[in-house]
ROFI-918077 format. One record per residue (C-alpha): x, y, z; residue number from 1; residue in one letter. Coordinates in steps of 0.1 Angstrom, whole numbers, plus 5000, padded with zeros to 4 digits. Layout:
N
X,Y,Z,NUM,a;
...
end
This chain:
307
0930,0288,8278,1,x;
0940,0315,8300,2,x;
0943,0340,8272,3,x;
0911,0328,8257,4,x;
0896,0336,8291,5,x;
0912,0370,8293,6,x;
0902,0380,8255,7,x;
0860,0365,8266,8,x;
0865,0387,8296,9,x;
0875,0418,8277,10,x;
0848,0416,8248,11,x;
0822,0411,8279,12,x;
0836,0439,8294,13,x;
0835,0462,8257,14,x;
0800,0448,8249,15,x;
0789,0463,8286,16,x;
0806,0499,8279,17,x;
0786,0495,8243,18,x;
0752,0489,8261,19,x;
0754,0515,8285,20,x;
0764,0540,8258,21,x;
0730,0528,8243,22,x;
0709,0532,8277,23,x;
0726,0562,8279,24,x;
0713,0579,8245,25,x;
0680,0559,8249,26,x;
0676,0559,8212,27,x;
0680,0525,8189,28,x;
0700,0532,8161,29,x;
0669,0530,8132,30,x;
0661,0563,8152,31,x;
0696,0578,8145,32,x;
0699,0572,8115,33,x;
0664,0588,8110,34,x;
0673,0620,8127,35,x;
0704,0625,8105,36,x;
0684,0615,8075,37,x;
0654,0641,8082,38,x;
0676,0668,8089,39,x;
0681,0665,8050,40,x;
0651,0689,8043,41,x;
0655,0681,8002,42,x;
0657,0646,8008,43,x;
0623,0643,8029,44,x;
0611,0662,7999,45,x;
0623,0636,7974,46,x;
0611,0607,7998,47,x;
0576,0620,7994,48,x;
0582,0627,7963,49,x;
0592,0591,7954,50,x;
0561,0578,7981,51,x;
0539,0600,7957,52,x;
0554,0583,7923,53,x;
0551,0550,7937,54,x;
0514,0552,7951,55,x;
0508,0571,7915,56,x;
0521,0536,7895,57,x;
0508,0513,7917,58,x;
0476,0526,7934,59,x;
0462,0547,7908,60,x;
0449,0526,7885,61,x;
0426,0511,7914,62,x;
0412,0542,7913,63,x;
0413,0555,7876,64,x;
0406,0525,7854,65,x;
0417,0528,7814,66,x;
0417,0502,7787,67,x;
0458,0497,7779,68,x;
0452,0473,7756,69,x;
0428,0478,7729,70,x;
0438,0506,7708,71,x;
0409,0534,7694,72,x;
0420,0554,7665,73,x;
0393,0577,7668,74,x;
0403,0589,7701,75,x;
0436,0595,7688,76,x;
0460,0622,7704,77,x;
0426,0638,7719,78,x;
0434,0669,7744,79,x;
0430,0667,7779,80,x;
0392,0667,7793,81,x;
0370,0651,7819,82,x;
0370,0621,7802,83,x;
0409,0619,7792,84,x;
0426,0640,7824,85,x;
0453,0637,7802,86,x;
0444,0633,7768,87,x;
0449,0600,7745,88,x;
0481,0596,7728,89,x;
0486,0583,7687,90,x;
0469,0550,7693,91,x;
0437,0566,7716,92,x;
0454,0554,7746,93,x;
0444,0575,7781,94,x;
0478,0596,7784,95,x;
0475,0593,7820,96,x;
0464,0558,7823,97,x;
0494,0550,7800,98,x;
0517,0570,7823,99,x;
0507,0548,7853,100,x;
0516,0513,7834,101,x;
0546,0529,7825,102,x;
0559,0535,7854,103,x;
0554,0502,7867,104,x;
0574,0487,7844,105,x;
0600,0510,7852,106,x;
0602,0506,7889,107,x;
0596,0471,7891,108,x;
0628,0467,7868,109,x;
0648,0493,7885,110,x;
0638,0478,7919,111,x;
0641,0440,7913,112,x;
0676,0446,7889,113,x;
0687,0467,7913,114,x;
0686,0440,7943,115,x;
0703,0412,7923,116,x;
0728,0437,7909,117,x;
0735,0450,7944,118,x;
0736,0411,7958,119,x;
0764,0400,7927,120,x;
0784,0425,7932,121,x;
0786,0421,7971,122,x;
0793,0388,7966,123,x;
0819,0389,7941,124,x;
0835,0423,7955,125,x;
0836,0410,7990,126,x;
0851,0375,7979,127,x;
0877,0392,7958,128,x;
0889,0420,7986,129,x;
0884,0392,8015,130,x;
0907,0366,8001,131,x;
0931,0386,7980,132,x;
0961,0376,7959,133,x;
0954,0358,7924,134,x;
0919,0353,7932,135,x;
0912,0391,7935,136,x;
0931,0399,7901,137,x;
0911,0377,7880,138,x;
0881,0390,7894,139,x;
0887,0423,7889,140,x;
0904,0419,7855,141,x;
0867,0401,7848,142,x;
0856,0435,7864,143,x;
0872,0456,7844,144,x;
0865,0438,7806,145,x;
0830,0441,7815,146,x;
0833,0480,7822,147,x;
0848,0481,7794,148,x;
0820,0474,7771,149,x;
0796,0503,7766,150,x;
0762,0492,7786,151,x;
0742,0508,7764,152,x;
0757,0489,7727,153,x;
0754,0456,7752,154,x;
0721,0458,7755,155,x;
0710,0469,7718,156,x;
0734,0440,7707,157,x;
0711,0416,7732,158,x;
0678,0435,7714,159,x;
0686,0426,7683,160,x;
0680,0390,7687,161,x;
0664,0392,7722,162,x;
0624,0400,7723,163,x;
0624,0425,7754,164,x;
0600,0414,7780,165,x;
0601,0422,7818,166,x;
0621,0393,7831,167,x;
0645,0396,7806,168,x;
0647,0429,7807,169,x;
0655,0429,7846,170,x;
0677,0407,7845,171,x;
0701,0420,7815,172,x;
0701,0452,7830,173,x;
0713,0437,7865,174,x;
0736,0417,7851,175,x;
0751,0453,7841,176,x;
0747,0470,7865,177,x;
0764,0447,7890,178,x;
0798,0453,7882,179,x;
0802,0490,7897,180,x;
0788,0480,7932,181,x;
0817,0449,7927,182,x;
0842,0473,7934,183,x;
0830,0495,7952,184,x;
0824,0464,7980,185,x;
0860,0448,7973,186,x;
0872,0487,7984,187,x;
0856,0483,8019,188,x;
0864,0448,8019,189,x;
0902,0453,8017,190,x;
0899,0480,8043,191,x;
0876,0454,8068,192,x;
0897,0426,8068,193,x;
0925,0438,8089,194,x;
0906,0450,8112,195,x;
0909,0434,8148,196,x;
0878,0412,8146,197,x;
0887,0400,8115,198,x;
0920,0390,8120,199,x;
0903,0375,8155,200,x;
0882,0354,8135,201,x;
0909,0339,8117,202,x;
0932,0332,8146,203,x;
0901,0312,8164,204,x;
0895,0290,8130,205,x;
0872,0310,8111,206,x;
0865,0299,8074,207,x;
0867,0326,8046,208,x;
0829,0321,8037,209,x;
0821,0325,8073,210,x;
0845,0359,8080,211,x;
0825,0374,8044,212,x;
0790,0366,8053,213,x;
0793,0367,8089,214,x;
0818,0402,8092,215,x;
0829,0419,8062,216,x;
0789,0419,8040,217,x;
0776,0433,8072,218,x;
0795,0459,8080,219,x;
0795,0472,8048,220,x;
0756,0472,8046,221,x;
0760,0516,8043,222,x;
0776,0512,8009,223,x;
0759,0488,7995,224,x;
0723,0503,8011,225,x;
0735,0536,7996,226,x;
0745,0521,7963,227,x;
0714,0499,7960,228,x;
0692,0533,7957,229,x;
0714,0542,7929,230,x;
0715,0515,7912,231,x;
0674,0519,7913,232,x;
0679,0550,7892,233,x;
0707,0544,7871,234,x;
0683,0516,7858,235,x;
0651,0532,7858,236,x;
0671,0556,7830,237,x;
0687,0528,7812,238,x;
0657,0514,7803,239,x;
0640,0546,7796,240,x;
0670,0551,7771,241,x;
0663,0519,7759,242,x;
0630,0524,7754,243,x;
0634,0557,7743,244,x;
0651,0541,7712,245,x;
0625,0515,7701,246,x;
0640,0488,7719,247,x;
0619,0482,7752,248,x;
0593,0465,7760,249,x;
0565,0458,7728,250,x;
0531,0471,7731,251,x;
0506,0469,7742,252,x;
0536,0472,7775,253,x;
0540,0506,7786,254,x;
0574,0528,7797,255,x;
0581,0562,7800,256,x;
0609,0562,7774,257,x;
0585,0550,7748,258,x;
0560,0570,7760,259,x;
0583,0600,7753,260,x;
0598,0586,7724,261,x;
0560,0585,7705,262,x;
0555,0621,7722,263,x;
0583,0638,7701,264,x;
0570,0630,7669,265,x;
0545,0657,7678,266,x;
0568,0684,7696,267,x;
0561,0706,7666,268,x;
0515,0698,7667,269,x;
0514,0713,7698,270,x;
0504,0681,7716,271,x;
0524,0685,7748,272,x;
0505,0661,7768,273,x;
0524,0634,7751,274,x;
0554,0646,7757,275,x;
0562,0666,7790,276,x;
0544,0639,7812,277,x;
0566,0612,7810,278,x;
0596,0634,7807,279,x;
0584,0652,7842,280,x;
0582,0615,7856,281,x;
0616,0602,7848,282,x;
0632,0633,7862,283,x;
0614,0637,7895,284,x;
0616,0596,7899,285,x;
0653,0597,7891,286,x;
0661,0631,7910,287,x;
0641,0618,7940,288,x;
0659,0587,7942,289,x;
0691,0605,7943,290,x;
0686,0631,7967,291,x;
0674,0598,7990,292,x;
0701,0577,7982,293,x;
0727,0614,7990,294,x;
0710,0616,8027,295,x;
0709,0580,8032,296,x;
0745,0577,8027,297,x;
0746,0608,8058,298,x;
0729,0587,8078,299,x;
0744,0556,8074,300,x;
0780,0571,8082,301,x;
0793,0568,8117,302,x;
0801,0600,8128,303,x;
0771,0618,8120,304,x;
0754,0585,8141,305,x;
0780,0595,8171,306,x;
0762,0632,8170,307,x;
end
């Protein structure tokens, strides 16, 4: 009881030196990380950037209103005018009506798989590092025959008797995508849990579900923040590639991989509405994400917080 006492009386004591270290920056740690993060000048670019894209999908077609589901042949693959700010592609679809639906679909799957990817593979990763032993090398070994499988011949495998749609399509391409974060959380989960709190928990009683969910998930939140924006791009592109080979989403559904896909069958008419659109989305929406997901990781790690 005594050294119960003594241990309370010491973690008061730390948690006081810890508060006055606060009061003495007079910043919360949201505004840390912010003034690391903004001394990235390319990665405030890319965040506008990737504000811009986002209000483009979602908020321009308040504004600019297109028909994306009937098709007109005689407005087919018309140049850009007043009417068509970006033309009409094979089918007499608005180009940049089309390019707004396109990338909704693509976000909203790279978003939503990207969350339950990123929430699997903490789970599983911080399981398997956290408890160890034979439970960590079936994990893994599940891990690693997964990897081992080519993610793009998985999913034209599931195409070919799978109709795409959007549900399926996120979550296919989450249950992918999950394994890399996996190990990267069972990494930081074998370096957390012999640290001194951990071990502290244990000692008073503390359950494994309780020392993962409670400890090691937590303070791991800057990888798998930082991973999570990756995981946004890596499957905006997968599903662009997929799309991009006739295997996305069926019309009258929109992406930017079909989109470009369609466009290259005119590379040599001249009609480069159809294709450099598109193609100019995917790479700023994938480059921006990157450069964000680069500074985030800055901010997120200790030392440049201690600054």
């Amino acid at each position: 009881m005594a050294n119960r006492s003594a241990a309370n009386l010491d973690t008061t004591q730390r948690g006081d030196e810890l508060e006055s270290v606060a009061d003495a920056s007079g910043r919360p740690v949201w505004r840390l990380v912010w003034d690391v993060f903004r001394m990235n000048r390319p990665a405030l670019i890319s965040l506008g950037l990737l504000t811009f894209m986002i209000a483009f999908c979602f908020i321009g077609p308040l504004f600019y209103h297109t028909d994306q589901v009937q098709t007109n042949i005689a407005q087919a693959n018309l140049p850009p005018s007043r009417a068509h700010l970006l033309g009409t592609d094979e089918v007499g679809y608005d180009e940049l009506g089309r390019l707004m639906a396109g990338g909704q679909s693509a976000m909203e799957i790279g978003f939503a798989a990207a969350v339950i990817a990123t929430f699997l593979g903490a789970l599983w990763g911080g399981a398997a590092g956290y408890f160890g032993g034979m439970l960590d090398s079936v994990l893994m070994r599940i891990v690693d025959a997964l990897l081992a499988i080519p993610a793009l011949f998985f999913l034209l495998f599931l195409a070919s008797f799978i109709t795409p749609t959007l549900p399926i399509l996120i979550l296919v391409v989450a249950c992918i995508s999950w394994l890399v974060p996996s190990r990267l959380i069972r990494g930081e989960a074998l370096t957390l849990r012999v640290r001194e709190y951990v071990q502290a928990v244990k000692c008073m009683g503390g359950r494994g579900g309780r020392v993962v969910f409670r400890h090691i998930l937590p303070n791991s939140i800057g990888v798998i923040v930082v991973n999570a924006t990756f995981q946004v791009a890596d499957a905006i592109l997968l599903v662009a590639s997929l799309s991009f080979l006739g295997l996305g989403i069926p019309p009258p559904e929109a992406n930017w991989g079909s989109m470009l896909s369609a466009g290259l069958n005119y590379i040599y008419a001249g009609y480069w509405w159809l294709i450099y659109p598109p193609g100019i989305a995917i790479v700023l929406t994938v480059t921006s994400i990157n450069f964000v997901g680069d500074a985030v990781r800055d901010a997120l790690e200790v030392r440049l917080q201690s600054r």
